[in-house]
Each structure stands twice: as structure tokens, then as C-alpha cells.
N, C-alpha and C positions, 0 to 999 in steps of 0.2 A: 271432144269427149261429151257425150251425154249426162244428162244428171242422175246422181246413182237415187237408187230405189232406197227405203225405206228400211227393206230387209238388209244390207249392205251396213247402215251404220250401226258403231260400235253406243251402244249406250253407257257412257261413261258418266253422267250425270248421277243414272241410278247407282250405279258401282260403287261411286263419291260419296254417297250416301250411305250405301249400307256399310261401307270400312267407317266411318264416321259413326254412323250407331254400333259399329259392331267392337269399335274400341271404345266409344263411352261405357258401352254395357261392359268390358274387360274392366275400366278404369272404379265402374261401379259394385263391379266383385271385389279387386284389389282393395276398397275402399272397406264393406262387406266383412271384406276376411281381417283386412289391418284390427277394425274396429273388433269382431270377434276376437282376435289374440288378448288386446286390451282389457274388454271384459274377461275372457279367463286370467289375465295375470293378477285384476283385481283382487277376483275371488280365491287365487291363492295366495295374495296376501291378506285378505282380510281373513282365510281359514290360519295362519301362521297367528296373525295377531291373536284371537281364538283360543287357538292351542293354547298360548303364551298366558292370557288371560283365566282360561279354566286353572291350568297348572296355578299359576299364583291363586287365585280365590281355593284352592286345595290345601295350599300349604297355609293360608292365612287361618285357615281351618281349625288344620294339625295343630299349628299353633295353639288356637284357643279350646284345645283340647278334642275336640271331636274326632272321634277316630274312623278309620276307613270305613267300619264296621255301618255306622253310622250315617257316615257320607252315603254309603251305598245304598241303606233304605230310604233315605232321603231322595235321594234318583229314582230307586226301581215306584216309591209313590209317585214323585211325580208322573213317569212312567204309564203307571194305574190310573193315575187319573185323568189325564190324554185320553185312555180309553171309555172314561164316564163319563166324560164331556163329550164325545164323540158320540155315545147310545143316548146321550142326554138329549141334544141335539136332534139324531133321527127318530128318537121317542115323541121330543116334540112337533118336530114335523108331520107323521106319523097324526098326532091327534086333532095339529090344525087344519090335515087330509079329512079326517071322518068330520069334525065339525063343519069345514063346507062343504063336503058331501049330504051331511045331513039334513042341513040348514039352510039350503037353495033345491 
């Protein structure tokens, strides 16, 4: 028999390879997706403890007499002022643009 040609053989080296990358990359999704489950189971129980938590500081509230009425301008200011802080912010931005614009 003659020696076969080049074309003839099977390349199984590279094969060996890319199944080798191509389940580490499987292994490193599986890893990927494991670790994403985790983070969200976190974050739904750190939203339960939350929950748990507003509810009690609500009723320690009631308690001390402050009524819903109350509570809730208490929130809708906080609320309000999220948004002043927020134009506070781009107001100051805003004048520290024209100042080095002016000033260079």
C-alpha cells in the first residue's frame, strides 16, 4: 500500500479540541446561569426581608401615634425631594459647563 495523502486523514486532533472548548464554554454557561439563579434568589429575599422591615417601621409608627395621613406626606416629600436633588445636581453641572467654558 502506498502512503495516503494528506487529504485522506481525518483531523481528529482539531475535533479533540474544539469538543474540549466547546464544553468548557457549555460548563461556563451552566456556571453563568447557576450563579445568575443565585443572584436573583438573593434579591428576592433581600426584597421579602424589605417588605418585612417597611411593614414593621409602619406599624412602630402607628404606634407612636403618627397616622397614615402623615406617613404618606412623609414619603410623597421624600419623593419631592429626589426630584430637587436631581435639578440640584444638573443645575450644578450646568454652571460648572458655562464656568469652564467661559474661563478657558
Amino acid at each position: 500500500f502506498p502512503p495516503q495523502d494528506s487529504d485522506t486523514t481525518i483531523p481528529i486532533d482539531e475535533t479533540l479540541q474544539f469538543n474540549e472548548s466547546l464544553q468548557s464554554a457549555h460548563r461556563g454557561m451552566d456556571d453563568l446561569i447557576g450563579s445568575g439563579t443565585n443572584i436573583l434568589q438573593g434579591l428576592r429575599d433581600q426584597r421579602v426581608t424589605l417588605k418585612g422591615t417597611q411593614k414593621k417601621i409602619l406599624d412602630v409608627a402607628n404606634m407612636l401615634g403618627l397616622s397614615n395621613t402623615v406617613m404618606r406626606l412623609i414619603e410623597k416629600r421624600a419623593f419631592q425631594d429626589k426630584y430637587f436633588m436631581i435639578g440640584g445636581m444638573i443645575l450644578t453641572c450646568v454652571i460648572m459647563f458655562l464656568v469652564v467654558q467661559y474661563l478657558t
